[in-house]
C-alpha positions in Angstrom: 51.2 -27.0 8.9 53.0 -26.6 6.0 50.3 -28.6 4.3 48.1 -26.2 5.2 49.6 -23.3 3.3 48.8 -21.8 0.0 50.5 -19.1 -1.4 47.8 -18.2 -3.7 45.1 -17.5 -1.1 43.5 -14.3 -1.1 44.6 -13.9 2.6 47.8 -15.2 2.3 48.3 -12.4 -1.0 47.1 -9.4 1.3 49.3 -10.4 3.4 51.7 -10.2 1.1 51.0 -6.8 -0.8 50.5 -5.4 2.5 54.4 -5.8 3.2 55.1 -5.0 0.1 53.5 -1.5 0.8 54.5 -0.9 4.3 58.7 -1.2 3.2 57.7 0.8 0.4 56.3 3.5 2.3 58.8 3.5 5.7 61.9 3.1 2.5 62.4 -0.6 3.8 63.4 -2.9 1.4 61.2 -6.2 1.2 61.9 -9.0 -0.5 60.3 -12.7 -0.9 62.7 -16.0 -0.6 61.9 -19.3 -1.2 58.8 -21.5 -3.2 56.9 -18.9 -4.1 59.9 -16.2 -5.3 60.7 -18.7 -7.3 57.4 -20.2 -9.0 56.8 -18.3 -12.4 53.6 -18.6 -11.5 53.7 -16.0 -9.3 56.4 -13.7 -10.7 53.5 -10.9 -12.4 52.1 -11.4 -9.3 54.8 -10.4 -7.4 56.2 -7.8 -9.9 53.1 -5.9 -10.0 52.4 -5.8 -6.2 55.7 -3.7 -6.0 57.7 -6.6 -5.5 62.2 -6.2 -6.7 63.8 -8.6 -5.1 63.6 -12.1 -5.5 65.2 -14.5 -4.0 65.3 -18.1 -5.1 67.2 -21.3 -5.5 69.9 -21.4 -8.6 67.5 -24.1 -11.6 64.4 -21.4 -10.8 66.7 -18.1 -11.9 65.8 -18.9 -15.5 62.5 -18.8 -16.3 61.6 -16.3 -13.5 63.9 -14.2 -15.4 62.5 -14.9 -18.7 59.0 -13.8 -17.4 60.4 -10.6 -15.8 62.0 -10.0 -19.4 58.9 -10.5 -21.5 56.2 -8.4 -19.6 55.8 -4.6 -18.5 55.5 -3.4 -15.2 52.1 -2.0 -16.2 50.4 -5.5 -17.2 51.8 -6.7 -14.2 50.3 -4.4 -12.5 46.8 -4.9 -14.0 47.7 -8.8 -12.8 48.2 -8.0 -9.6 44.7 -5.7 -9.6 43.0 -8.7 -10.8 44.3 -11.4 -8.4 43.5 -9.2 -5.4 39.7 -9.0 -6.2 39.4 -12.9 -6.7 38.0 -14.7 -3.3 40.1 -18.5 -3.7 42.8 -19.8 -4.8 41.5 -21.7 -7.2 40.4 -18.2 -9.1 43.9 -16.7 -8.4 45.9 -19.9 -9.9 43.8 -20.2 -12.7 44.2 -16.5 -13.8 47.9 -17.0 -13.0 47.9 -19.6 -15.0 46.9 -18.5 -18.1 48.6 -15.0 -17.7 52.1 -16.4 -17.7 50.8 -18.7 -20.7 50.1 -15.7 -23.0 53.7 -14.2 -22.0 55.6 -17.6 -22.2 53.6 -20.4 -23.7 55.2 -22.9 -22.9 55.2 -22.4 -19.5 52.8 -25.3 -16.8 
């Protein structure tokens, strides 16, 4: 199954935001562990769905944190409006992509 999954499917990222919002609104704290916490590819993501805890392995800390440093909530909020409007993964990694790129360039 594993092979199966994609974190940057548009199902998969309602999902997602949709935790994000319930915990926000019942004052439950949410939080995301694992690959996807700790790809910068999805930390804007992440951040502007409402997203504040991260949690990741140790070598990942870095660069997720350099991202965190170098945006604004508010553009990662416009990300995360974006993303949840595409229909495939393909559209949402791409955008991704090239988002982190103009904040850290040498990032992928």
């Amino acid at each position: 199954m594993a092979g199966l999954f994609c974190p940057a499917h548009p199902a998969v990222l309602k999902l997602v935001r949709d935790t994000i919002r319930a915990g926000q609104r019942y004052s439950i704290s949410v939080s995301v562990c694992g690959e996807m916490a700790g790809d910068p590819l999805y930390t804007l993501l992440l951040l502007g769905l409402g997203l504040t805890t991260f949690s990741m392995n140790g070598p990942d800390i870095p660069e997720v944190k350099k991202i965190i440093r170098m945006t604004t909530f508010d553009h990662a909020k416009q990300v995360a409006r974006r993303v949840m409007s595409f229909d495939s993964e393909r559209q949402v990694m791409h955008f991704l992509r090239e988002e982190t790129r103009r904040i850290v360039p040498e990032a992928f």
